[in-house]
C-alpha positions as CSV (number, residue, x, y, z in Angstrom):
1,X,-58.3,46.6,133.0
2,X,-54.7,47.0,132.5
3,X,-51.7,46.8,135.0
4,X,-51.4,50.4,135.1
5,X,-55.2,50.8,136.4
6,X,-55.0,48.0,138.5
7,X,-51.9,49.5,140.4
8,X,-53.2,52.7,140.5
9,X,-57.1,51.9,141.9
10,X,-55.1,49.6,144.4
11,X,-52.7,52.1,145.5
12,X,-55.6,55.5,145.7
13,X,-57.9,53.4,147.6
14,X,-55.3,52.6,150.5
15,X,-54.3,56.2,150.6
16,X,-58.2,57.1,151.0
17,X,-58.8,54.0,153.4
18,X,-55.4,53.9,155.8
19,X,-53.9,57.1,154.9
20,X,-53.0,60.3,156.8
21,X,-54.6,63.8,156.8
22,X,-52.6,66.7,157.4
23,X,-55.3,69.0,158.1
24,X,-54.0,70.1,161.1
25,X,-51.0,70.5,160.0
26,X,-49.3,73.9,158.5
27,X,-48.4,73.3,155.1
28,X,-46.6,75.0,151.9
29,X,-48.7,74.1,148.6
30,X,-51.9,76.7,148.0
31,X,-54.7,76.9,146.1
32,X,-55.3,80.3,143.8
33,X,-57.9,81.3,146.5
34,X,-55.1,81.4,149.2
35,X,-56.1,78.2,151.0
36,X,-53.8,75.9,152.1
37,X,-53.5,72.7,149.8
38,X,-54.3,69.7,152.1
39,X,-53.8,66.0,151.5
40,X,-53.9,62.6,152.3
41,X,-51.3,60.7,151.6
42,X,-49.0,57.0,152.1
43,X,-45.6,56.8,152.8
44,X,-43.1,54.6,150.8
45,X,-45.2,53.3,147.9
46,X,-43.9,51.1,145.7
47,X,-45.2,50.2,142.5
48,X,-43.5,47.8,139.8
49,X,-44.6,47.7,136.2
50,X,-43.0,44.9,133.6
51,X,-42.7,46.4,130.4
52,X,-42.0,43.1,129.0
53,X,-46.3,43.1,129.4
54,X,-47.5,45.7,128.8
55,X,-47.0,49.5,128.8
56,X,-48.5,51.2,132.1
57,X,-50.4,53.8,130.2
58,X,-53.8,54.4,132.2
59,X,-57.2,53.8,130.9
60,X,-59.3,55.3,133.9
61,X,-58.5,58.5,132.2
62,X,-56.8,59.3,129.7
63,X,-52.8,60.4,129.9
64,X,-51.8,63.1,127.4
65,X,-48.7,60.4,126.8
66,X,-47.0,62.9,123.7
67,X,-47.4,65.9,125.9
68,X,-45.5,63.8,128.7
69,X,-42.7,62.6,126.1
70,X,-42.6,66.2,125.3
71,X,-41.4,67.1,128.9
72,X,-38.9,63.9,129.3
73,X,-37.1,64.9,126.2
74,X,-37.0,68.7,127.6
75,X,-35.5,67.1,130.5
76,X,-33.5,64.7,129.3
77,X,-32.3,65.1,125.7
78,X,-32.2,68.8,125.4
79,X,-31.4,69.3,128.8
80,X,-33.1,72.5,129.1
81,X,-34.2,74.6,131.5
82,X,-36.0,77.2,129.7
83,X,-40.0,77.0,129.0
84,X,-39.2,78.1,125.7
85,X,-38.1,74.7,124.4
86,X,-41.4,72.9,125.9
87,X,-43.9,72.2,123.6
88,X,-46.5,72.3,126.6
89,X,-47.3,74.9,129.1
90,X,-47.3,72.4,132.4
91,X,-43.9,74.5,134.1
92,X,-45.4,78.4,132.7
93,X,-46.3,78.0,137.1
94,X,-42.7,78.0,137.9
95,X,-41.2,79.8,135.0
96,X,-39.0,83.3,136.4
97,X,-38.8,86.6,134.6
98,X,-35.3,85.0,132.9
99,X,-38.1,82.3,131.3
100,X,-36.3,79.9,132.7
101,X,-37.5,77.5,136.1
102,X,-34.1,78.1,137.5
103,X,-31.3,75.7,137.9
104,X,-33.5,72.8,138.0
105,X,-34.2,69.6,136.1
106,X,-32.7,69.3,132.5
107,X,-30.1,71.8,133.9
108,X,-28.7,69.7,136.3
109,X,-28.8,67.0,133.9
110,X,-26.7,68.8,131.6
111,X,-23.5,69.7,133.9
112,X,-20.6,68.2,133.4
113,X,-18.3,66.0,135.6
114,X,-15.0,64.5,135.5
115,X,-14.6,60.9,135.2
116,X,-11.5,58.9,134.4
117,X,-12.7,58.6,131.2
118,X,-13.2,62.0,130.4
119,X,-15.8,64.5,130.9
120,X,-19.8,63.8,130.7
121,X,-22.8,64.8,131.8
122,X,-25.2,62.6,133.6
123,X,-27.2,61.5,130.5
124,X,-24.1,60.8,128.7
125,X,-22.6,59.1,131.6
126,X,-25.6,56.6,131.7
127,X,-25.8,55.9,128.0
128,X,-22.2,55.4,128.2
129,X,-22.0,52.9,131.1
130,X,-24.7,51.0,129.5
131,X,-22.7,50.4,126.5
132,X,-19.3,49.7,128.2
133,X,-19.8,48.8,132.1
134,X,-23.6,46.9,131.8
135,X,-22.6,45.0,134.9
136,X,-21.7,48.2,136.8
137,X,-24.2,49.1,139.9
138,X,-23.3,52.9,139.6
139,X,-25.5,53.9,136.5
140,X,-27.5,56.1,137.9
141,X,-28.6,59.8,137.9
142,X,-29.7,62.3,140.6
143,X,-30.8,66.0,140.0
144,X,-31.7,66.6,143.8
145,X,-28.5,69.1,143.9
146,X,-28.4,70.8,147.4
147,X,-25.9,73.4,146.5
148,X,-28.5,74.9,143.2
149,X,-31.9,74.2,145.5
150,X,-31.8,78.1,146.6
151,X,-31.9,78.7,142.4
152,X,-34.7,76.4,141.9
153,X,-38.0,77.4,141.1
154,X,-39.6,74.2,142.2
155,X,-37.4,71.3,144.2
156,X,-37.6,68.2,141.7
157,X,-40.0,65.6,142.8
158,X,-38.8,62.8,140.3
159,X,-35.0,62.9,141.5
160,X,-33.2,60.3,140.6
161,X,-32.7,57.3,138.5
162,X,-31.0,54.0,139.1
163,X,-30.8,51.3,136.3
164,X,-29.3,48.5,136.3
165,X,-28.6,45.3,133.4
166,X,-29.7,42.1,134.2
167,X,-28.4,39.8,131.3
168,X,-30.1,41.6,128.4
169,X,-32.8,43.5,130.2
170,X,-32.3,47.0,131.5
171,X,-34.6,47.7,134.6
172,X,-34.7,50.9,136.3
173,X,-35.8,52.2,139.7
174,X,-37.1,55.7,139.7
175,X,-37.0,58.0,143.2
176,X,-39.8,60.3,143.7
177,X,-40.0,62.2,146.8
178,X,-43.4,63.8,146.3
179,X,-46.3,62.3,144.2
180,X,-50.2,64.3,143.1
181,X,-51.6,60.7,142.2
182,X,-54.4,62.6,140.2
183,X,-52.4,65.1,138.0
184,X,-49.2,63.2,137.6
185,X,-48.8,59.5,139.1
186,X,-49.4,58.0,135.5
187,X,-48.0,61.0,133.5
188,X,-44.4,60.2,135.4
189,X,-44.7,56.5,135.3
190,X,-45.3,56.5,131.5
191,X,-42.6,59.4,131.5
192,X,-40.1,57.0,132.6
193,X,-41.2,53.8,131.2
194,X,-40.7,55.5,127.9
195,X,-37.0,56.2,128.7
196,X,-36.5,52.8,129.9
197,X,-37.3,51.9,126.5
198,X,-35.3,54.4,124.6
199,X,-32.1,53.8,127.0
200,X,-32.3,50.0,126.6
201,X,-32.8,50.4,122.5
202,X,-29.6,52.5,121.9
203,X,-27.9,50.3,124.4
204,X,-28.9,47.0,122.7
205,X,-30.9,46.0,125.3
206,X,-34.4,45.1,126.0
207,X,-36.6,47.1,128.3
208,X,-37.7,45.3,131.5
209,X,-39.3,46.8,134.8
210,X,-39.6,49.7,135.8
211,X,-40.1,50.2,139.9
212,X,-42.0,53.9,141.4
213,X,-40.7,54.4,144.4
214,X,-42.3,57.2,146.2
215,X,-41.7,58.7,149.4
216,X,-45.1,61.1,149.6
217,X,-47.9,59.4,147.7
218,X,-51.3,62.0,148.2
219,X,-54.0,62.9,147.0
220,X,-55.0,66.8,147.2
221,X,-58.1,67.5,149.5
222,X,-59.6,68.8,146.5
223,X,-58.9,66.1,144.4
224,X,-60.5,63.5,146.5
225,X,-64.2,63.3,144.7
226,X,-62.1,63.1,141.3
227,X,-60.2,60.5,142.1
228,X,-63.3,58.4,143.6
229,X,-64.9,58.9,140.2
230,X,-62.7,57.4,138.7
231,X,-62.3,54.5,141.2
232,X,-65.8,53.7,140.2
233,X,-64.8,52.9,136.6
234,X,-64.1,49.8,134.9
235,X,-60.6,50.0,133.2
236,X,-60.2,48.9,129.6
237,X,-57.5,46.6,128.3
238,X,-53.8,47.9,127.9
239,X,-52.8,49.3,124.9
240,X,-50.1,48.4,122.3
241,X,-46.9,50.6,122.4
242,X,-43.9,50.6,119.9
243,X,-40.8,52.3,119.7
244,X,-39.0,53.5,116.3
245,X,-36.9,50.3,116.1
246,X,-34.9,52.4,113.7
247,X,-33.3,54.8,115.8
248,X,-30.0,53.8,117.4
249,X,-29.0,57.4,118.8
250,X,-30.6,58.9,122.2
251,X,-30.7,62.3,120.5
252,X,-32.3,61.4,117.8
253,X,-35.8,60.3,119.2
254,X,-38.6,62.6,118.9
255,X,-42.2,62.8,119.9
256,X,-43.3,61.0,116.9
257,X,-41.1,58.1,118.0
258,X,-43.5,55.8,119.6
259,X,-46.8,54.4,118.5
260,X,-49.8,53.9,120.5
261,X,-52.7,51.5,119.2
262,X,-55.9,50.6,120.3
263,X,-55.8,52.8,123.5
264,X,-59.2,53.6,125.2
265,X,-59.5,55.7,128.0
266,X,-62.7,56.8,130.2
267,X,-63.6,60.3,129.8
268,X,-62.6,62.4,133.0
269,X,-65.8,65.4,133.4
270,X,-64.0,67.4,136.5
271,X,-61.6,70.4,136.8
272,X,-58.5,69.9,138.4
273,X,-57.4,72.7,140.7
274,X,-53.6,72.9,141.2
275,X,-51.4,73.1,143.9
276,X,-49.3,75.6,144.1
């Protein structure tokens, strides 16, 4: 069983055994019948994966890991806010008649701010920093704007991003203020355990941990015999993940940039309602 299963068996059973229900509780999410989305959820869960070990991809189902890159580098790299530049349709929920999901995400990656050094956008900033101030404890990024909230489609839920060199390792904390732990705990951890590794490659550094922290960790009422499904599975052994060793700029990595060997995953027989 790999890290990644272990963490996530460990941290779905607490939520079912010791967490709260909001039943009686009015809430915002919906299902496509009109009925309120209920949960059960954790607060403050922290999870820490060494990438130095292994790479946290799941094998109690399988994670659509390219589809994920996909989105990170929409986020990220191209800095995009339009559903046009995703190769997936996970945001066509949120997309507004523009085709855009507003002012959120890659677009608030993207602004620019002045620095004494000149002008860069958060990304830039980072990648920067972790060529020229390593030792600084202000590389970080936030796209939790208050100001654009009003012209987002959806608030984010992964929000911000802290890294930080220890000698030649680059670890990085990512904030999440609102985790589904069935549709997209793994699909965010391997998200950003992938950028960990790009950011630490063009940066001449090697990837290290990588610490979820996460405010709301639930599971969705209708999620629940899913989720113990899969707790009932034995996980398989971790598989092998490689970067392109020979790419050197942050703009230059694509989807085809990693390689992932030897992965098995447990087939997964339910349909997942969303949230809305």
């Amino acid at each position: 069983m790999s890290i990644a299963d272990e963490l996530y068996r460990k941290t779905c059973i607490d939520i079912l055994e010791n967490g709260f229900y909001d039943t009686d509780l009015e809430v915002r999410p919906r299902w496509a019948d009109g009925t309120p989305a209920h949960t059960v959820k954790k607060f403050g869960v922290v999870n820490r994966y060494n990438l130095k070990e292994e790479f946290p991809l799941m094998t109690l189902r399988r994670t659509y890991w390219k589809s994920a890159l996909d989105e990170l580098l929409w986020i990220w790299q191209k800095k995009s806010n339009r559903i046009c530049d995703l190769g997936s349709h996970v945001w066509d929920e949120w997309a507004g008649e523009d085709g855009t999901i507003g002012k959120a995400y890659g677009y608030q990656l993207g602004i620019k701010h002045q620095y004494k050094e000149g002008e860069f956008d958060q990304v830039d900033r980072v990648l920067y920093d972790l060529k020229h101030n390593p030792a600084s404890r202000r590389i970080l990024t936030n796209i939790y704007n208050f100001e654009d909230l009003h012209e987002m489609n959806l608030y984010p839920c992964a929000y911000s991003m802290t890294f930080n060199v220890t000698g030649n390792t680059l670890n990085g904390i990512l904030n999440q203020r609102s985790q589904d732990m069935l549709t997209a705990n793994n699909w965010n951890v391997c998200q950003y355990a992938m950028l960990l590794m790009m950011m630490a490659q063009v940066s001449g550094l090697e990837a290290g941990e990588l610490v979820h922290v996460i405010a709301d960790c639930h599971i969705y009422d209708r999620h629940i015999p899913a989720v113990k499904a899969m707790l009932e599975k034995e996980g398989f052994a971790a598989p092998k993940v490689t970067l392109d060793k020979s790419v050197t700029d942050f703009y230059s990595f694509t989807k085809n940039s990693f390689t992932v060997e030897d992965y098995q995953f447990h087939p997964f027989d339910f349909e997942i309602p969303m949230a809305i």
